[in-house]
C-alpha positions in Angstrom: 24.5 42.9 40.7 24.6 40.1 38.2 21.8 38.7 36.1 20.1 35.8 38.0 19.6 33.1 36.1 16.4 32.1 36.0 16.9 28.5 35.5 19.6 28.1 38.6 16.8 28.5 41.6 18.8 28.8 44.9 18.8 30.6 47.9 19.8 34.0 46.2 16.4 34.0 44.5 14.3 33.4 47.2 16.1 36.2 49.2 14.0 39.5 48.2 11.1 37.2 48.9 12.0 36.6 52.4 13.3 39.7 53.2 9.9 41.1 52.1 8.5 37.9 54.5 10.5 39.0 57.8 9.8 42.9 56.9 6.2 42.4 56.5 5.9 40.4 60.0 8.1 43.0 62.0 5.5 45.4 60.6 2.7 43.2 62.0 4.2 43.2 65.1 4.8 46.9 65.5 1.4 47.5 64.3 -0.2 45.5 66.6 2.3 46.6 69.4 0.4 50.3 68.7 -2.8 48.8 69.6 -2.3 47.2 72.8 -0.5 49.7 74.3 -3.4 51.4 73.0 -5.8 49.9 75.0 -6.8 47.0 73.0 -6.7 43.7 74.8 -4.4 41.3 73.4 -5.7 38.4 71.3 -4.2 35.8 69.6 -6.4 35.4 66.4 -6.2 39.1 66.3 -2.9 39.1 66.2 -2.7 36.6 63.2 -5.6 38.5 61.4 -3.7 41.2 61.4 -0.3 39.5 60.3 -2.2 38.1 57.1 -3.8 41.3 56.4 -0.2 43.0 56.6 2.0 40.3 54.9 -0.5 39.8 52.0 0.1 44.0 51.5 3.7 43.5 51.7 3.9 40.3 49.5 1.7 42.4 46.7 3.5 46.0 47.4 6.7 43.9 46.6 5.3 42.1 43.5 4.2 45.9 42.0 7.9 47.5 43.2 9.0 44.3 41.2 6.6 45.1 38.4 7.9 48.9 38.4 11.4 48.3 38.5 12.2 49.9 42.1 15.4 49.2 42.9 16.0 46.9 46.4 16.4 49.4 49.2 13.5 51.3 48.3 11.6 48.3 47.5 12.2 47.7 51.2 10.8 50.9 52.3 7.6 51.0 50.4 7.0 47.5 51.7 7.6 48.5 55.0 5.1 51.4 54.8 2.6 49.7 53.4 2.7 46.6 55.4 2.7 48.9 58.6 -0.2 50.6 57.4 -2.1 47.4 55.9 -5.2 47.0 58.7 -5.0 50.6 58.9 -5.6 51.4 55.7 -8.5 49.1 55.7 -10.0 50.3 58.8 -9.4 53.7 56.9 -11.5 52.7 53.6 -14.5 51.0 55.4 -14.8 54.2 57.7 -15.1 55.8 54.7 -17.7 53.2 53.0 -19.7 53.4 56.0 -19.7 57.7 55.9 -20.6 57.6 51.9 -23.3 55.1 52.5 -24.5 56.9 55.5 -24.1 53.4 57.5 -23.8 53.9 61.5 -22.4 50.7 62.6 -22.0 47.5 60.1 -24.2 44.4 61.7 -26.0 47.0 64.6 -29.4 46.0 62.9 -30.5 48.9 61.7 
């Protein structure tokens, strides 16, 4: 692949940027897919909670791939993952706050 020049911005720049965009929101969607057939009920803010949660991973999981010098394909992958996994992974840490602490239930009152 040629050098990009950095001083000719086009489309051709923006490219791994948007791919990241529209890999990060079909994770979202899958993700959240999980959890209404799941049982959850479906709800809109949830929905875009979920989607900034998982695009911000993806957008920072592509700047570090960047960063690291992970070629394109498996750029794709990892942000895939990760954007996938982004509430989850979340869910997963404060679970594990809340056992390390010896919290029950964050805002039950006790």
């Amino acid at each position: 692949m040629p050098e990009k020049d950095p001083n000719n911005w086009n489309v051709a720049h923006m490219w791994p940027w948007c791919l990241t965009l529209g890999i990060s929101i079909a994770a979202t969607v899958a993700q959240y897919a999980q959890k209404v057939r799941a049982g959850e009920q479906f709800l809109w803010r949830s929905l875009l909670m979920d989607g900034s949660i998982c695009i911000f991973v993806g957008l920072v999981t592509h700047m570090i791939c960047v960063a690291s010098g992970i070629d394109e394909a498996w750029r794709s992958v990892i942000v895939a993952i990760n954007a996938h996994m982004g509430t989850r992974a979340a869910m997963q840490w404060e679970r594990l706050r809340d056992r390390v602490l010896g919290i029950e239930s964050i805002g039950d009152g006790k």
